[in-house]
C-alpha positions in Angstrom: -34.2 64.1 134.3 -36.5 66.7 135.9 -33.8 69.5 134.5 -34.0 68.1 131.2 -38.0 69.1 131.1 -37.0 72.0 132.3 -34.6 73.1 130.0 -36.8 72.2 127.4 -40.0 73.5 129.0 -37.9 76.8 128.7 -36.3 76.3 124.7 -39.9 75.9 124.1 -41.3 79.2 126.0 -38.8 81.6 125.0 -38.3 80.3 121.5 -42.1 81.0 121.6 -42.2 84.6 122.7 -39.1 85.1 120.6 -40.9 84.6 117.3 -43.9 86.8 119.1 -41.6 89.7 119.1 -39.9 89.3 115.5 -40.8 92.4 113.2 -42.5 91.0 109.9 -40.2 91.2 106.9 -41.8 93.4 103.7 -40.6 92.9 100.3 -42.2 95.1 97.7 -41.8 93.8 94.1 -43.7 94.7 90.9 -43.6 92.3 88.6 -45.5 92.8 84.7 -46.7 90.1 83.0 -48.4 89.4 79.3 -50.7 87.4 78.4 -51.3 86.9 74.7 -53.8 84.5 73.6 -53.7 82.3 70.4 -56.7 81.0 69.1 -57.8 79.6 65.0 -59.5 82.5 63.1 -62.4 82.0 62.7 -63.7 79.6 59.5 -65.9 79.6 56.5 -67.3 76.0 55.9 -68.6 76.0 52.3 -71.6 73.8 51.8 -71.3 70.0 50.7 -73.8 69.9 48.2 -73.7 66.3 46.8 -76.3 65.0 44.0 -76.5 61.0 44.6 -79.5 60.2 43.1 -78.6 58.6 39.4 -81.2 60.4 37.6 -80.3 63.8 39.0 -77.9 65.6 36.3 -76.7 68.3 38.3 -73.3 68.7 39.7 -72.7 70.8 43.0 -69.9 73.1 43.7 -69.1 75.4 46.5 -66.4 77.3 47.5 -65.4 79.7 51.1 -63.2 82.3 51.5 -61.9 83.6 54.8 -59.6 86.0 56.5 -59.5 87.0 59.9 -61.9 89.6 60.1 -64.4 88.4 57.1 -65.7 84.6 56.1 -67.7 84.2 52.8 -69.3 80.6 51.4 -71.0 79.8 48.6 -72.7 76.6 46.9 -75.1 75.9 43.5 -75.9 73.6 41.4 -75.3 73.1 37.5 -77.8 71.4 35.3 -76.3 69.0 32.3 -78.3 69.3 30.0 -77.2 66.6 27.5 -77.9 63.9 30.7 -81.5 65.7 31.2 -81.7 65.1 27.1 -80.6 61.5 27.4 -82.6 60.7 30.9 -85.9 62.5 28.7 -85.4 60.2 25.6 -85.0 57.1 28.0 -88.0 57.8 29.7 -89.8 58.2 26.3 -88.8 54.7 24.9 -90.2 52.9 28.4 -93.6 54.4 27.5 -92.9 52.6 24.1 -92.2 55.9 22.7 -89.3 55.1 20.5 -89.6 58.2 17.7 -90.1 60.9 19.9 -87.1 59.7 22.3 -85.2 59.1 18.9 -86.1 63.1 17.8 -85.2 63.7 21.6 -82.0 62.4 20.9 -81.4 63.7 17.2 -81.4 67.5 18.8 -77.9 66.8 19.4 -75.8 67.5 16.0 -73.7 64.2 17.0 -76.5 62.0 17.2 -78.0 63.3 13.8 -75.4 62.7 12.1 -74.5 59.5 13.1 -77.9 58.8 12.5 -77.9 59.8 8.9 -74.5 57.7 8.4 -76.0 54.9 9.2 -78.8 54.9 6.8 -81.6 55.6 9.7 -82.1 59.6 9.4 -83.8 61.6 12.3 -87.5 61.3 12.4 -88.8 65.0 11.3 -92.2 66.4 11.4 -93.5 62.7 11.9 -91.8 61.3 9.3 -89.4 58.3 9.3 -87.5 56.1 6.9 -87.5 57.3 3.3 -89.7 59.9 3.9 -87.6 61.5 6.5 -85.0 61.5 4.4 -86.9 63.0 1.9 -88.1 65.7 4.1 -84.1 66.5 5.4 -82.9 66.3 1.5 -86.0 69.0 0.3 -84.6 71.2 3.2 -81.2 71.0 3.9 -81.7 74.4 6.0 -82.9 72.4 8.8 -79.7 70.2 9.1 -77.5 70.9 11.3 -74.0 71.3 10.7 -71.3 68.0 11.0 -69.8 68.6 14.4 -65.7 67.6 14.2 -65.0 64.8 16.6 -62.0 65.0 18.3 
């Protein structure tokens, strides 16, 4: 038993000083490596430009544009003008105000002349009914052309 220990008392010190005395092994390598890197380009948000309120009559647009080096956005608003006219006249006949928002309203060629087809002609120079019609027949310079419906 004891040379058992012994013999391994000495694996154990020579293995030891055997690895002491082993030269290092160098390896020179060169290795090149790439790294590429992929990102988004960058973006151009256009604006959201929304109207909600009913008695707005604009409409929003926008519009963006981007490439990789440049980003443009953009965003107004457009005024209707026949909803302004109509939102004007409404506004006139809650005060009680039912010939001027009727003249509001006869601006429009359409209205006029569906006016004057129906036997009620466009209130002019404070004139209604007959005398209206009076007034448009004495100076037909002052009507306005019948628009073709499509």
């Amino acid at each position: 038993m004891r040379s058992i220990a012994y013999l391994l008392l000495g694996l154990l010190i020579g293995g030891s000083i055997a690895v002491a005395m082993a030269q290092p092994i160098v390896t020179e390598s060169t290795s090149k490596a790439e790294t590429t890197v992929k990102s988004p380009p960058p973006s151009a948000i256009s604006p959201n430009i929304t109207t909600i309120n009913n008695n707005m009559c604009t409409s929003g647009v926008s519009a963006a544009v981007q490439t990789q080096i440049f980003g443009f956005s953009t965003g107004t608003t457009f005024i209707d003008m026949n909803c302004e006219k109509i939102l004007l006249s409404r506004e006139l006949s809650a005060l009680q105000m039912k010939v001027p928002a009727t003249a509001l309203l006869c601006s429009d060629a359409r209205v006029w002349w569906a006016m004057w087809d129906g036997g009620g002609p466009c209130p002019i120079e404070g004139k209604i009914n007959v005398d209206a019609k009076n007034h448009w027949l004495a100076n037909p310079d002052l009507i306005p052309s019948r628009p073709v419906i499509k």
